[in-house]
C-alpha positions in Angstrom: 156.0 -2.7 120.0 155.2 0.5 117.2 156.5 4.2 119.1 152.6 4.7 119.2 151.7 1.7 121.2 154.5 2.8 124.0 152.6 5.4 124.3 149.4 4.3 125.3 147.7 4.5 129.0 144.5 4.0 130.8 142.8 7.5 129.3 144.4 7.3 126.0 145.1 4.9 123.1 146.9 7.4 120.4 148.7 10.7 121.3 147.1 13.7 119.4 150.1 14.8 116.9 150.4 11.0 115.2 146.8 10.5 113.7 147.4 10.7 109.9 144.6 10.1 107.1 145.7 6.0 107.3 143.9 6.4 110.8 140.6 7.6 109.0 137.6 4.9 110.7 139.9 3.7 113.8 138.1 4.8 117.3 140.6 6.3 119.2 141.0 7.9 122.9 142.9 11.2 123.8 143.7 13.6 126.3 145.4 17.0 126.6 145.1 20.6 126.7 142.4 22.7 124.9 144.9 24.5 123.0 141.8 26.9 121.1 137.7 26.3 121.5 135.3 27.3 118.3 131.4 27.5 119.5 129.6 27.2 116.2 126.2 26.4 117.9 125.5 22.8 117.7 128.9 22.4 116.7 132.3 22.8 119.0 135.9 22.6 117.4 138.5 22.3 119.7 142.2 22.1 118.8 143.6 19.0 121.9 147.3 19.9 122.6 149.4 17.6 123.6 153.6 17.8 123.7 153.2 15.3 120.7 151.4 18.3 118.6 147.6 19.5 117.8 144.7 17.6 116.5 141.1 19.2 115.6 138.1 17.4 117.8 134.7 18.2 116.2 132.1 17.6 119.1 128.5 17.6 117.3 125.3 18.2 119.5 122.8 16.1 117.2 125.4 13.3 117.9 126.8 13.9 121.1 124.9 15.7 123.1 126.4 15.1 126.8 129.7 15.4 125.2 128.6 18.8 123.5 127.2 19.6 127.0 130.6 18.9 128.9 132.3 21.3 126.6 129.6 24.1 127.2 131.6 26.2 129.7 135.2 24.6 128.7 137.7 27.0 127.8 141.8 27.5 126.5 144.0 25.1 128.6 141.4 23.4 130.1 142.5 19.6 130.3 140.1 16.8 128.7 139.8 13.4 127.5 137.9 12.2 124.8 136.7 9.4 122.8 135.9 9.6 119.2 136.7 8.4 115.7 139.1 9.4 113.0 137.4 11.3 110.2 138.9 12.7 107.3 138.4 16.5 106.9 136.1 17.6 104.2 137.8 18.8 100.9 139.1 22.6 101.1 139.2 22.6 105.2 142.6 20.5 105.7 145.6 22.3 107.4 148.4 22.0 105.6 150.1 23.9 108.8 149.3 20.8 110.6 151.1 17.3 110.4 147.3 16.0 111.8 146.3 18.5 109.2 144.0 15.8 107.3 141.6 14.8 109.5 139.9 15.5 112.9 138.6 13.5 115.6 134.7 13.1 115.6 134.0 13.1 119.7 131.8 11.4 121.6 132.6 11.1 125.0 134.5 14.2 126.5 135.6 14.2 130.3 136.7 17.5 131.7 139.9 16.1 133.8 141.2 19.7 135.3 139.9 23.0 134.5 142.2 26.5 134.2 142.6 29.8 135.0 142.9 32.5 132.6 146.5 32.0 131.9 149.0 35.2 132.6 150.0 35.3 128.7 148.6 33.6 125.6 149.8 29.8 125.2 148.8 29.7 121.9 150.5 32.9 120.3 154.0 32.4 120.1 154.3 35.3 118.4 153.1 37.6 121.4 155.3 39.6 123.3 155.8 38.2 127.1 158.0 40.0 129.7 160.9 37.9 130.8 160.0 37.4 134.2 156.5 36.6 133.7 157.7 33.7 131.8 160.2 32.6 134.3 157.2 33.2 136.9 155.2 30.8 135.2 157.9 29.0 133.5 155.4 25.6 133.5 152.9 27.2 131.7 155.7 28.8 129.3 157.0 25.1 128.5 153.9 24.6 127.2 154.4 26.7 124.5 155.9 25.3 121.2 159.4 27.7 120.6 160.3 26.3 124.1 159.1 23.2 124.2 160.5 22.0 121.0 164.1 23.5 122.1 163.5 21.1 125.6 162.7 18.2 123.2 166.1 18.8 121.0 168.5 19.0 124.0 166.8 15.7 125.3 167.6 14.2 122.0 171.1 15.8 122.0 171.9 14.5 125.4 170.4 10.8 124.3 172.4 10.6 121.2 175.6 11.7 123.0 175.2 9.2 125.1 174.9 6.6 122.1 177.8 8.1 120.6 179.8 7.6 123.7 178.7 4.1 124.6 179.6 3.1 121.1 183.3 4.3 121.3 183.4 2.2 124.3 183.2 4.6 127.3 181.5 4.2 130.3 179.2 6.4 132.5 180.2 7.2 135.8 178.4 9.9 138.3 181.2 11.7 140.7 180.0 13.2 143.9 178.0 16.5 144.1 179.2 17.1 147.6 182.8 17.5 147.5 186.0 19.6 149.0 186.2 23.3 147.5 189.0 23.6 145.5 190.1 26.7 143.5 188.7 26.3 139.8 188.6 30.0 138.3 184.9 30.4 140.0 183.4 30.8 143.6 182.2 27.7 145.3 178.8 27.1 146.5 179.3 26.0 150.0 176.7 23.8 151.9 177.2 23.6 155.5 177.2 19.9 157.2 175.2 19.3 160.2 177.0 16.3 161.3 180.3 18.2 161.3 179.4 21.6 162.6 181.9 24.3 161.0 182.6 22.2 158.3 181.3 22.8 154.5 181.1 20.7 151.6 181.7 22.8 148.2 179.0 22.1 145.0 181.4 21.1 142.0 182.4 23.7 139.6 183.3 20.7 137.7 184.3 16.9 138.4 188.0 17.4 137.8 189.6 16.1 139.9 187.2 13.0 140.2 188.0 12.0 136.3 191.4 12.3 136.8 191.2 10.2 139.6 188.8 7.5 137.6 191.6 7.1 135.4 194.0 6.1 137.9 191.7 3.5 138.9 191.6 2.2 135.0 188.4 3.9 133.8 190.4 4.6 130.8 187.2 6.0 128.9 185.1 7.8 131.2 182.1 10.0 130.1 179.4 12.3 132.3 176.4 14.5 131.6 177.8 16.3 134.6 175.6 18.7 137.1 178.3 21.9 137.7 177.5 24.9 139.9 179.6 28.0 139.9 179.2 31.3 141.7 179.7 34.0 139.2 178.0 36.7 137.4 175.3 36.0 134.9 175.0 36.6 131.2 173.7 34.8 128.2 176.0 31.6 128.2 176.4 31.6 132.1 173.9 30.4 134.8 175.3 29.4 138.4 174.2 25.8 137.8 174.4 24.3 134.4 175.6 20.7 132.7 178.2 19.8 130.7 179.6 16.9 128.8 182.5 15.8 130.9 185.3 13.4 129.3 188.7 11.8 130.3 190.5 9.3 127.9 193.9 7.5 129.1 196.8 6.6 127.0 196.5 9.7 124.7 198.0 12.6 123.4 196.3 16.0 122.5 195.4 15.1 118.8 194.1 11.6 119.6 191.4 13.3 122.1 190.6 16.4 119.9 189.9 13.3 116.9 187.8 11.6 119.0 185.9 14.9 120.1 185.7 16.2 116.6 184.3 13.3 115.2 181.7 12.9 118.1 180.7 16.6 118.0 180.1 16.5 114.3 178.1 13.4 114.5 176.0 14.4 117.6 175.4 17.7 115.3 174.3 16.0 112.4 171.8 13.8 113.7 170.3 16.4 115.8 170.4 19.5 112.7 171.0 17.7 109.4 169.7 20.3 108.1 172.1 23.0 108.8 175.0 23.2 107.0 178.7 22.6 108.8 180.8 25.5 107.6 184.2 23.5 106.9 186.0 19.9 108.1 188.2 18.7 108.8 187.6 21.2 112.1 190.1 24.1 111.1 192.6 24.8 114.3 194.4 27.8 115.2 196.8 28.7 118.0 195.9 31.0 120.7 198.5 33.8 119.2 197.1 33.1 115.4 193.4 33.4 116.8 194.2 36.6 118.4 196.1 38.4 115.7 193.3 37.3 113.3 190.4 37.7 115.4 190.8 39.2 118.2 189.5 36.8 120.7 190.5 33.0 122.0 186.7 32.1 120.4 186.4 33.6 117.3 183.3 33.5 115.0 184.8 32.6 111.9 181.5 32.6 109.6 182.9 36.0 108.2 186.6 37.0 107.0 186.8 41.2 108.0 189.9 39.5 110.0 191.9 42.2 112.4 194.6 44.0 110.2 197.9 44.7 112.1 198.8 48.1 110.6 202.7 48.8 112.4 204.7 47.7 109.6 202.8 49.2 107.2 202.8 52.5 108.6 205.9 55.1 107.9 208.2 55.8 110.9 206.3 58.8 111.8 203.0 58.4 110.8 201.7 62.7 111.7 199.6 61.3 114.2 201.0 61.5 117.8 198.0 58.3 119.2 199.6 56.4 116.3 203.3 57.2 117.0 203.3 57.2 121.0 201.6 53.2 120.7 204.2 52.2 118.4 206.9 54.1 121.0 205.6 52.2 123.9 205.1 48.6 121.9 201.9 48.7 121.5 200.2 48.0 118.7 197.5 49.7 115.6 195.1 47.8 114.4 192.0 48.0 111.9 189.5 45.9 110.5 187.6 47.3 106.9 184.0 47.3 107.2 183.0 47.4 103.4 179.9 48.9 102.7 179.8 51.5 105.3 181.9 54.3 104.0 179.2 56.7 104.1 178.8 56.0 108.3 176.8 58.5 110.5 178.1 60.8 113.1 175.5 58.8 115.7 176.9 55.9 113.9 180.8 56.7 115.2 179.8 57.9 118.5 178.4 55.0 119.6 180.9 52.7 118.1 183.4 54.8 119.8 181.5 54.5 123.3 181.5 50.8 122.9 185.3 50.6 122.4 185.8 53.1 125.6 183.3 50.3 127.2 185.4 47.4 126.3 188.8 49.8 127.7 190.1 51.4 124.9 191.1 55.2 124.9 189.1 55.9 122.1 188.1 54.7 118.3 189.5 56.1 114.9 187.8 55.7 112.0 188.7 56.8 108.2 186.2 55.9 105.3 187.0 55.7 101.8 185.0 56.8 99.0 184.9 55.4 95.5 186.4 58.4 94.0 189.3 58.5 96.3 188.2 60.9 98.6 189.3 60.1 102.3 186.6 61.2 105.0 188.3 60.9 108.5 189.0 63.6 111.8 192.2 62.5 111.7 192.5 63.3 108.2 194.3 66.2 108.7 197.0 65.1 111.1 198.2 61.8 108.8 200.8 62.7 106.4 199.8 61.7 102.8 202.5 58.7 103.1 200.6 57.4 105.7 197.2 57.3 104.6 198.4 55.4 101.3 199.9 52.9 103.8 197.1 52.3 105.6 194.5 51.7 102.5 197.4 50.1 100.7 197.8 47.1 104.2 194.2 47.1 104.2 193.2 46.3 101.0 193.4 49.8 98.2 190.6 50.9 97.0 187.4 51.3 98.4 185.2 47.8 97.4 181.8 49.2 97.6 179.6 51.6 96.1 179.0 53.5 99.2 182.8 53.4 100.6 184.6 51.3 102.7 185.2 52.1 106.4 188.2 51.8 108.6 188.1 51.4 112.0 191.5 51.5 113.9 192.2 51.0 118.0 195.7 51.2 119.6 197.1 50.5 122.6 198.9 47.3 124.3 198.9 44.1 122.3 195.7 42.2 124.0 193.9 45.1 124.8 193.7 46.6 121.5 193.4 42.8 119.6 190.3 42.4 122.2 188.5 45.5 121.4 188.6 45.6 118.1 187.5 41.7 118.0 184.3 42.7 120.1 183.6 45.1 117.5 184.7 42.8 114.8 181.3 40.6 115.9 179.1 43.0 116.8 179.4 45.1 113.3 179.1 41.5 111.3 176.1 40.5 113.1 174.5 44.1 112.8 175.4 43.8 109.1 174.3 40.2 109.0 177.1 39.1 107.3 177.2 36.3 109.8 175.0 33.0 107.8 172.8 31.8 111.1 172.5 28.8 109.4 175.7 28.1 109.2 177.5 26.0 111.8 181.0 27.1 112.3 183.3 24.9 114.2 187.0 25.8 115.4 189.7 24.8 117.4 191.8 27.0 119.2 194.6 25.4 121.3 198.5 26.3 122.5 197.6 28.4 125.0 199.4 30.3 127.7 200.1 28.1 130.5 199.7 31.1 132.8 197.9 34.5 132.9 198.3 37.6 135.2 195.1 38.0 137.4 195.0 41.6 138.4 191.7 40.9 141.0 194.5 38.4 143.0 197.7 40.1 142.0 199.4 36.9 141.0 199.9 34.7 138.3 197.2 31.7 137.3 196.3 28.6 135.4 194.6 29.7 132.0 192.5 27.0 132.1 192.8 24.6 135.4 196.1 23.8 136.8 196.1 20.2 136.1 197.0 21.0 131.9 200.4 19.8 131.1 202.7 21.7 129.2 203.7 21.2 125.7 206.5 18.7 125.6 209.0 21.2 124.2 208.2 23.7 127.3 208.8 21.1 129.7 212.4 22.5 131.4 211.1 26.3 131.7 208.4 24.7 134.2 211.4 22.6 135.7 214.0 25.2 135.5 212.6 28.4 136.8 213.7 30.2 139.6 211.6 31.2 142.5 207.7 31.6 143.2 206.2 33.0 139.6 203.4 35.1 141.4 205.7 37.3 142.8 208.0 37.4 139.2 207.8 39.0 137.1 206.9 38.4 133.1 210.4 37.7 132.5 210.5 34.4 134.4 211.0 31.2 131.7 207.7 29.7 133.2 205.8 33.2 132.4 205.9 31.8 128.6 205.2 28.4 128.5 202.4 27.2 126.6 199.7 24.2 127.6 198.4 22.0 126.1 194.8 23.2 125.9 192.4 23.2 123.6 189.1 24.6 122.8 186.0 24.0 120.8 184.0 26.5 119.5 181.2 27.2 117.5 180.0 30.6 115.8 181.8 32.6 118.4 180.9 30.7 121.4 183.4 28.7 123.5 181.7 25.0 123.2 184.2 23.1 125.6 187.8 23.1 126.9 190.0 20.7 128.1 193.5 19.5 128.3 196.0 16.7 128.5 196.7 16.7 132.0 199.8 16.8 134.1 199.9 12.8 135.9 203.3 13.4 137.8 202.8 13.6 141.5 206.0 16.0 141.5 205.5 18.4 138.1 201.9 19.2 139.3 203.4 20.1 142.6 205.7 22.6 140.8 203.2 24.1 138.6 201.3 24.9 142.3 204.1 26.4 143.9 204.9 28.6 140.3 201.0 30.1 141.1 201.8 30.6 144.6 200.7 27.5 146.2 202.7 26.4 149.5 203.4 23.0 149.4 201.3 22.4 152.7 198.4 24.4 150.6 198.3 22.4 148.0 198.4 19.1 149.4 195.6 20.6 151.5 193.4 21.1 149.0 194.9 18.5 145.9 195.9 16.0 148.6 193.9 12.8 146.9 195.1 13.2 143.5 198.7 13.9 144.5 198.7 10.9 146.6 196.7 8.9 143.8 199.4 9.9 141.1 201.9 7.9 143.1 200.2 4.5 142.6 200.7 4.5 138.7 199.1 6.9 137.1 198.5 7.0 133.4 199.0 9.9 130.8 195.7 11.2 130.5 193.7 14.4 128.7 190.2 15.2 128.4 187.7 18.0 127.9 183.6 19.6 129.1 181.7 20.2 126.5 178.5 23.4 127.7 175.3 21.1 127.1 173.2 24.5 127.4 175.7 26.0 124.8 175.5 23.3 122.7 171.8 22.8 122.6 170.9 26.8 122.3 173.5 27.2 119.3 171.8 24.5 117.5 168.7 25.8 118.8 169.6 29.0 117.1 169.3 30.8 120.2 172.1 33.6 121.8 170.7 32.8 125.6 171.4 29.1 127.4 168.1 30.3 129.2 166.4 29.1 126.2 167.5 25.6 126.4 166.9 25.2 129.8 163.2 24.3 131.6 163.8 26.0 134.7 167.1 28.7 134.4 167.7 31.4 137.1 167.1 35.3 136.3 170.6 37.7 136.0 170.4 37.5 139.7 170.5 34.1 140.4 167.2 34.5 141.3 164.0 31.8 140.9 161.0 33.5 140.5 159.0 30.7 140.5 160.3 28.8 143.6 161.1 31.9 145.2 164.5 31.0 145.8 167.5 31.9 147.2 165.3 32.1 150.5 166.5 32.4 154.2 165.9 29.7 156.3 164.3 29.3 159.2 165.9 29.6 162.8 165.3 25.7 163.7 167.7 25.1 159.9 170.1 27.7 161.7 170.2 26.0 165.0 170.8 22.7 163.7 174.3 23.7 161.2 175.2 25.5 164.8 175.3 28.8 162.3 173.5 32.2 162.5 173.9 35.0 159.9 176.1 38.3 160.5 175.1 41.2 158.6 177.8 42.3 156.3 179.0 46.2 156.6 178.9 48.1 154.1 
């Protein structure tokens, strides 16, 4: 059976983007949307959308009179049928814009299936403006529309040829539970109240962890998911509180026999979905967390464009005539620049609003020296740096200004990841406002060796970087097993405050893609790793109970990783909001304009969950 003839139902034989000039004399049927209506008198154009694409239906009164006559009062996205034949278009009036460009559809017989309101913006002017929420309002009518629908149709493709990739690496497909036990996993639950156990909840999964780690106790030793996860956080462009991911647990391996199997799958997935944009560099190119950090100031670093972070300490003399300089070095901090070529000749507005987005991100403040081509230095520190010290800092950055217009310096200090962070936030935002960033171009990295821990200041304790299930890298193995005392209430000193996992994350042009680890699979190791976060032993068997108990029946060395389906699909899709990849996403609130949801119940819902709602005080 030909794609086309799958295709075909009771009110249509052909859909209207596949008729091509080989089609010219075949009688055909279709049905769709009126995309645009031409009254030229005795003759009607009418441009029949369907999700296939656009074909041109030329109704002619002298011909078809009833069928001109249906069409009298039709208007855009009114929905029709109609019967015709293929005709090729007469020379000089084909639409090269069009793949059905070539010929139209002489109609017959037109049946007027559903009529329309005005819609609330223009369906077919992708180019008009539309206010957010009027197109999450009306996000049907908005799918209808060819910038969206077209991203829908590539993350169905994406998600189908995943799933060939997977099946033909010999892993299988297995759905885990939605309703499930809240556990801690770095998010809030969503918690859905039973009514046959009153005062009981199940948690929504922030991810099915602990259900692929338990799949490969039971032998499932390739185990793959396009995995429904819900998480109760704030919103911004890569977050929603529901979203999917790619979810994947292999047994038998090590870290580089998972990230080799994930690498090769991500880069074919990639290329049969966008052959046409260009994969920056592979073999993948991997950097620790430390090297990533130092280079780029952040774990995910879009590495499309060098202007790499510039540690300026050892360059600088021992006293430097700058006390902000001199105090961080004092108190271990650190000083550290990127050179922004180009932009030597920067704008008072310029500075002050780079220097409030610094201040945003936590830094004290921003300094900035440019550099002319003749020499001159142009900074309002200027006067306060000793002439040793502003040859040191051109000299560790690079000499002499590279551009025309100057070069530009800009320089935060303060403690180690505070000042690497700020400055890599920066880094971004002054390559993409430059566009020196290709958005063509997909850039691929891995970032891995991790800390196994990091201090949460909202909890006060010590926590899992990732999840705590990740294993620690063979050569830390004793400072998990030969610490001293509960590490949430040590302090960074402890052995067990340096250990590294082993973790590892994708990413792609500055986005994390997907993170997982090879997991810790003994029963009594994982219960250490609780109690060094500050887990009870009764605590953690309270809420790890299954897994702990299933890693004493034989449990295999095991690793894995999630992969962000909306992230995926919107980089490829070349958009900077998982919104755009998704047919119905929530607003920054979490709200659903359309379904009108979150909503409260009634009191009969109440009643039978044997809750009832207590205001909260303010």
């Amino acid at each position: 059976m030909t794609e086309a003839a799958k295709l075909t139902t009771g009110l249509r034989s052909d859909v209207c983007g596949a008729l091509r000039p080989s089609d010219v004399g075949r009688r055909v049927r279709l049905a769709g949307w009126i995309h645009r209506r031409r009254d030229h008198g005795s003759l009607v154009f009418i441009d029949l959308r369907d999700r296939y694409g656009i074909v041109q239906v030329v109704v002619d009164a002298a011909v078809a009179p009833e069928a001109h006559a249906a069409l009298t009062d039709a208007r855009s996205e009114w929905v029709i049928a109609v019967e015709g034949t293929v005709a090729a278009r007469r020379a000089g009036t084909e639409n090269e814009k069009l793949a059905t460009g070539g010929i139209e559809v002489a109609g017959e017989i037109v049946t007027v299936l559903s009529q329309a309101k005005t819609p609330p913006f223009y369906i077919n002017d992708t180019d008009a403006p539309v206010d957010e929420s009027l197109r999450l309002k009306y996000r049907y009518l908005d799918l209808r529309r060819e910038p969206l629908r077209d991203r829908i149709l590539l993350r169905s493709a994406m998600v189908q040829a995943i799933r060939e990739v997977h099946h033909e690496h010999g892993f299988v497909e297995v759905e885990t539970p939605i309703l499930i036990k809240s556990t801690p996993e770095g998010a809030r639950d969503f918690i859905v109240p039973s009514r046959l156990q009153q005062g009981s909840v199940y948690a929504l999964p922030q991810s099915p962890q602990q259900m692929k780690q338990l799949l490969m106790v039971a032998g499932f030793d390739r185990y793959f998911q396009i995995a429904r996860c819900f998480r109760d956080e704030d919103l911004r462009g890569d977050r929603q509180p529901e979203f999917t991911q790619l979810d994947i647990e292999m047994s038998f391996v090590d870290e580089a026999s998972v990230r080799a199997y994930v690498e090769a799958m991500v880069i074919e997935v990639t290329k049969r979905i966008r052959p046409d944009r260009p994969i920056q560099q592979l073999p993948l190119p991997t950097f620790t967390y430390e090297e990533a950090m130092e280079r780029y100031g952040s774990d995910k670093p879009d590495i499309r464009f060098a202007m790499e972070l510039i540690d300026l300490g050892a360059s600088l003399p021992e006293s430097t005539g700058f006390k902000v300089f001199d105090e961080t070095r004092a108190s271990g901090g650190r000083i550290r620049a990127i050179r922004v070529a180009g932009r030597g000749g920067i704008t008072r507005s310029d500075v002050d609003d780079l220097t409030e987005r610094a201040k945003r991100y936590g830094a004290n403040g921003l300094v900035w020296i440019a550099l002319q081509p003749d020499g001159e230095v142009r900074s309002p520190i200027a006067k306060f740096l000793s002439p040793e010290a502003t040859t040191a800092l051109w000299s560790a950055t690079g000499g002499k200004a590279t551009h025309a217009d100057g070069d530009l310096l800009l320089i935060v200090a303060g403690p180690k990841i505070l000042s690497a962070e700020v400055l890599g936030r920066l880094r971004v935002e002054v390559a993409l406002e430059l566009g020196l960033a290709d958005p063509d171009v997909l850039a691929f990295c891995w970032v891995h060796r991790f800390p196994m821990y990091q201090w949460e200041a909202e909890s006060g304790r010590w926590d899992a970087t990732h999840n705590p299930f990740s294993a620690p890298v063979p050569e830390h193995l004793n400072l998990l097993a030969t610490t001293s005392g509960d590490l949430a209430k040590r302090s960074e000193g402890d052995p067990a405050a340096g250990a590294l996992a082993q973790q590892y994350d994708i990413v792609l042009n500055g986005w994390e893609l997907g993170g997982g680890s090879i997991r810790i699979h003994d029963r009594a190791l994982l219960e250490r790793s609780f109690a060094l976060m500050g887990h009870s032993l009764e605590d953690a068997r309270a809420k790890f109970g299954a897994l702990l108990d299933a890693f004493e029946y034989g449990a295999p060395p095991h690793g894995g990783i999630a992969i962000g389906v909306e992230r995926w699909a919107a980089l490829l899709a070349g958009q900077i909001n998982i919104r755009e990849v998704m047919a119905f996403p929530k607003t920054q609130s979490g709200s659903d304009l359309m379904l009108e949801a979150p909503s409260e119940p009634d009191a009969k819902q109440w009643a039978e969950l044997g809750l009832s709602v207590r205001p909260v005080k303010s």
